[in-house]
N, C-alpha and C positions, 0 to 999 in steps of 0.2 A: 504494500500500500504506500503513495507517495504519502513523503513528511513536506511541512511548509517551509520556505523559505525564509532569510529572516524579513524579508519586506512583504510577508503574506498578510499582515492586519492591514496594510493597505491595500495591497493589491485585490484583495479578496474583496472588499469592500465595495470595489471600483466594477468589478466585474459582474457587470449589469447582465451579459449572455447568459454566466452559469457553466461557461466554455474555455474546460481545462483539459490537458495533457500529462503525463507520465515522461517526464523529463529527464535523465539520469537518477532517476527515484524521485525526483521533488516535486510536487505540483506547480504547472506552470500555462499560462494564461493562452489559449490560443488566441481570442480575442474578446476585448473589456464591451462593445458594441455586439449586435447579431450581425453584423459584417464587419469587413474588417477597413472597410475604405477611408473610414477617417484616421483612422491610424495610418494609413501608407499615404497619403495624403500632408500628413505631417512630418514622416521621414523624408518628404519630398520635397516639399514646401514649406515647412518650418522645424518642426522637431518631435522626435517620439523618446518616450522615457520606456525601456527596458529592463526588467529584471536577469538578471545571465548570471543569477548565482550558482545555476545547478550546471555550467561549466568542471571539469575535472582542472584541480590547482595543485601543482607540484611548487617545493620549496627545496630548491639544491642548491648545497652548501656546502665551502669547504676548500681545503687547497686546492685540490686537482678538481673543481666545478668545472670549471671552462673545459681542460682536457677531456673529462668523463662526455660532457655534453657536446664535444666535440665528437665524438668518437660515436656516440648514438645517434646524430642525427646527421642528417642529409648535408648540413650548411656548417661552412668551418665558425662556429661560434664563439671558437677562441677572435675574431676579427668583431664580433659585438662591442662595442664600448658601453663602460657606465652610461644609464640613464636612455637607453636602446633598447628598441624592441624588432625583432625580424621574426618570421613568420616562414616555417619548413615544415620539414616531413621526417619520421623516423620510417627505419628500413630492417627488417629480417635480414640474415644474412644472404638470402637468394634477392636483394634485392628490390622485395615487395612490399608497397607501404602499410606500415600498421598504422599509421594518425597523422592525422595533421593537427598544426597549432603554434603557439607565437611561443618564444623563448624574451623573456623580457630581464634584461644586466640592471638589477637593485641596485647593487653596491660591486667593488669590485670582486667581491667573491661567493655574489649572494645571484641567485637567478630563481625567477617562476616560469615557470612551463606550464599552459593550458594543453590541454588535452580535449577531442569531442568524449573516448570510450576511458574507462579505469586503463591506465598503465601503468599504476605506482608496483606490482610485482616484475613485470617487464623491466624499471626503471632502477627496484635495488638490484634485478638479479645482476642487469651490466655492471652494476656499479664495482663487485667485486674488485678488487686490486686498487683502486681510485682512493683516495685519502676526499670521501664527499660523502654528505650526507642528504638521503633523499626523504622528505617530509612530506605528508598529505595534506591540504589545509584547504580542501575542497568543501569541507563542511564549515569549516570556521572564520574565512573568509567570502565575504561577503560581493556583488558587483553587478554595477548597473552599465548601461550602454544609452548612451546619452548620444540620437545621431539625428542629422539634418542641418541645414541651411543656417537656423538661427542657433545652432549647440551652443557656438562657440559666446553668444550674448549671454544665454541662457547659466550658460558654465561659470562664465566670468561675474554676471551678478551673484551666484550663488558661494561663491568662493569671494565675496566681496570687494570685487574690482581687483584683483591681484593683477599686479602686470607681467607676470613672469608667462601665464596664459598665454598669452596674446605672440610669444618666440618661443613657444612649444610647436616642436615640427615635427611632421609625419611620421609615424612608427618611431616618437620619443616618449619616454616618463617623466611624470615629475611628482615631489611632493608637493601639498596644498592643506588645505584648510576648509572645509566647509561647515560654516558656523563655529562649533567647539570640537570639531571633528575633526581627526587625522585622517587621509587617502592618500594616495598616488592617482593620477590622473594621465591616460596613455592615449596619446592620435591612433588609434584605432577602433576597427568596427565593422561588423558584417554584411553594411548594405551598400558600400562604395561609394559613399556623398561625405562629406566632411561629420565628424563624429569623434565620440572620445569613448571610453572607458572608464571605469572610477571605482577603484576595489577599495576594501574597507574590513575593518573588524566588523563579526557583527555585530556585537553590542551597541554601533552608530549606526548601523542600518538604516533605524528611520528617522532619527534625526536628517542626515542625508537625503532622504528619498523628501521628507518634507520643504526641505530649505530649495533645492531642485525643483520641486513642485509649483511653490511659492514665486520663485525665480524665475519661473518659465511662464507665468499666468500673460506677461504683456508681450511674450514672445512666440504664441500659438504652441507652446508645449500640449502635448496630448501623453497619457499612457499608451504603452503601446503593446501585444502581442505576437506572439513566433505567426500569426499567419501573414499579416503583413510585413514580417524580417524575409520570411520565405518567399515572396514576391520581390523584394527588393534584393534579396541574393542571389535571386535568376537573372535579374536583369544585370547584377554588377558581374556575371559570370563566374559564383563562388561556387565550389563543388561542396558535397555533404556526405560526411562516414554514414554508410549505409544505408545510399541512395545512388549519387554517381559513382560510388566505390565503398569494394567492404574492406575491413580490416584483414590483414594477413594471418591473422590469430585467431581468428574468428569464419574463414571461411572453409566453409565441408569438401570443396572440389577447388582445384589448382587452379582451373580454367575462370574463378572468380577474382582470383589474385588481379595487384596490377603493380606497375611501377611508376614513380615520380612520372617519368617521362609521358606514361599511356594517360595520365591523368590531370595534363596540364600543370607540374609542377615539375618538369626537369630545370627551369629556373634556379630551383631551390638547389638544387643538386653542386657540391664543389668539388669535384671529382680529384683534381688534381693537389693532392696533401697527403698527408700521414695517412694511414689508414683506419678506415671507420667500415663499418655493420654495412656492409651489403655495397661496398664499396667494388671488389672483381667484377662483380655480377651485374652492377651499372656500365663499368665499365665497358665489358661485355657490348652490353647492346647498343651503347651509346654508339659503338663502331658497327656491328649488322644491323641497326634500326631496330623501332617496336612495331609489335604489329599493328599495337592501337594507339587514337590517336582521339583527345576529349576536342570538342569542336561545338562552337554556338550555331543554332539553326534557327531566320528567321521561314517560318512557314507560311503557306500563299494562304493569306484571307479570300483573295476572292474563288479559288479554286474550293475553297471551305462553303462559301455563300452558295457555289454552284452546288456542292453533293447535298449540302439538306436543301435547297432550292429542287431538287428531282422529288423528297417526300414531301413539300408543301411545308416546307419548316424553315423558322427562322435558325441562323448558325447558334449552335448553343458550342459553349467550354465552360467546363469549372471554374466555380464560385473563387476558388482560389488554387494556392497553385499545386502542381498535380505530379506525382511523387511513387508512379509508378512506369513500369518500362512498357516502351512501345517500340517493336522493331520499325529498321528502315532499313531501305532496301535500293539495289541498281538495279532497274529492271523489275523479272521475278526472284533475286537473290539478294538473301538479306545480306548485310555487309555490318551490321551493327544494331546498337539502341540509343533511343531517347531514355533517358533514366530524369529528367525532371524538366518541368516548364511553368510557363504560366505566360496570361495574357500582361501584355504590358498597359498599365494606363497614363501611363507616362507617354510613350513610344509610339504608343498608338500600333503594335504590333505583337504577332502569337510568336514565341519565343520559347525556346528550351534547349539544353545541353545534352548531346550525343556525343557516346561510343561508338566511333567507326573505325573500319581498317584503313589503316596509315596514309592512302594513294587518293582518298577520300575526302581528305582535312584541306587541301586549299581552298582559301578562300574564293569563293565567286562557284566553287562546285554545286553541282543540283543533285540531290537525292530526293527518293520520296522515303515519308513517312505513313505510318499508319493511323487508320482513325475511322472508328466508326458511329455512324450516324441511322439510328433507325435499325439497328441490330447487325446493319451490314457493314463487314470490314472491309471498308478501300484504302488508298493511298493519294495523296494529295504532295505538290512540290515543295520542299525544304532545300534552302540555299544554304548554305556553308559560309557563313561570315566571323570576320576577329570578334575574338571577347575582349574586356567587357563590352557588353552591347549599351550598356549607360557608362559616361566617365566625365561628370563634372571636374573642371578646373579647380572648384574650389575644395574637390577631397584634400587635396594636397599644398592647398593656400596654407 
């Protein structure tokens, strides 16, 4: 049974639907309204106030921190500097990703690791030989996600004009103050428009959550839920553990595996250093290719009007956004899946991120997808365009 977060006296209160989820065990808001439009509305246009305490939070400590976390994950981490945050992937030794998530440098030898799935057994077992210590503080750490257009007003009133705010830069931390309250406050966030972060003990919890509250009333703050995050992270082209890809640890057949590369994060990958977890085996493919390749698809609207146009029907898609696989295909052969989408109301376009074979991912290629309308499965045309498919300027203002 989910346990409550520490900002559930509020958040419970707010949530007018009744419409909650099972979130790494914690109850969590799918959405405060029975739709979720004014909330993605305000991550778009002005601001939405998130709960993300039920996040998995690692606390690694210790001389060899940087080495140990060097060595586990995709990204040479020993190159993070205090008061940085960068965002990788860990890797099996064949290679395959078990999580993604941000590595964020406290101090010089203090680091937090989010995590989507539990890794903290994963995290001591490497640890062995390492002078580090791995701590869970997943439950006692607290954190809100604070994103849109106005955050950055919204932040700064609530932290009381601090000006240090204002030359906090992308994927950095800082400490702050809100109200009588200690946090850290990080440029990061999951829906790709400017936004921040704000972990905390929970004992401040709602102090926090109030003074933000308060602070955002002249600024279009709204609370917000996972169902409009989930709409705004299709559009910013974010993948999700155990939707566009599953854990290495967790999957029953090999042929679910993937790698940094197949999943849109060979980025992450620093190949060339010491050697780390699954380092031969990138290696490996980096020189014979992967087979798969993650890739955004906009899909033809009017091709959509024309099939339920043949049953006397207006185009219907889900209410929101839709988190289940749909093949696509060349021809009659499939070549891959859709593994998540959603209508954009921003873009004014149906959008989703597919798994295809590698010869398939340039941009400007056409595939079809699947979809059915009136009980019959056809296919309709999907173009292969870059992600993200949204990228305000001002994420990284």
């Amino acid at each position: 049974m989910p346990v409550p977060t520490p900002f559930h006296p509020r958040t419970a209160a707010l949530c007018t639907s009744f419409r909650w989820k099972d979130w790494a065990g914690f109850y969590a808001v799918c959405s405060y309204d029975t739709n979720h439009d004014r909330e993605y509305f305000a991550f778009r246009h002005a601001a939405g106030l998130l709960d993300v305490s039920p996040l998995f939070k690692y606390r690694v400590e210790g001389r060899d921190a940087a080495e140990f976390l060097a060595f586990v994950m995709t990204r040479d981490i020993r190159k993070v500097k205090p008061r940085q945050v960068t965002y990788c992937c860990f890797c099996d030794s064949k290679g395959k990703v078990i999580d993604d998530g941000t590595v964020a440098r406290l101090e010089d030898s203090i680091y937090r690791v989010t995590s989507a799935s539990p890794s903290l057994r994963w995290l001591q077992e490497h640890a062995r030989g390492f002078s580090v210590e791995v701590t869970d503080e997943s439950e006692s750490v607290a954190a809100l996600a604070l994103q849109g257009p106005t955050s950055r007003n919204v932040l700064r009133e609530a932290c009381g004009g601090a000006g240090d705010l204002d030359s906090l830069r992308f994927f950095r931390i800082m400490e702050a103050r809100i109200g009588g309250a200690r946090v850290e406050v990080s440029r990061t966030g999951y829906t790709g428009d400017l936004g921040y972060e704000i972990w905390m003990k929970n004992e401040v919890a709602l102090e926090v959550w109030d003074r933000i509250q308060q602070a955002g009333e002249p600024h279009g703050l709204v609370p917000a839920g996972l169902d409009a995050l989930d709409v705004t992270r299709v559009e910013a082209g974010f993948i999700l553990q155990g939707v566009d890809y599953y854990s290495a640890t967790r999957c029953p057949i090999e042929s679910r595996k993937s790698s940094p590369f197949e999943i849109g994060l060979g980025w992450t990958v620093d190949l060339d250093r010491d050697p780390f977890l699954g380092q031969e085996a990138l290696r490996r493919e980096k020189t014979t290719g992967s087979r798969w390749a993650l890739v955004g698809l906009e899909i033809s609207w009017e091709e959509m009007e024309a099939l339920y146009e043949e049953h006397g029907l207006p185009p219907h898609l889900p209410a929101t956004a839709w988190r289940t696989a749909v093949p696509v295909y060349d021809g009659e052969r499939q070549i891959g899946r859709a593994t998540s989408g959603s209508w954009s109301p921003l873009l004014k376009q149906n959008l989703a991120l597919a798994s295809v074979e590698e010869r398939y991912s340039r941009p400007g290629t056409t595939i079809r997808i699947e979809h059915t309308a009136e009980f019959e499965r056809r296919t309709v045309t999907a173009k292969v365009v870059a992600r993200p498919f949204f990228d305000p300027e001002r994420k990284k203002a």
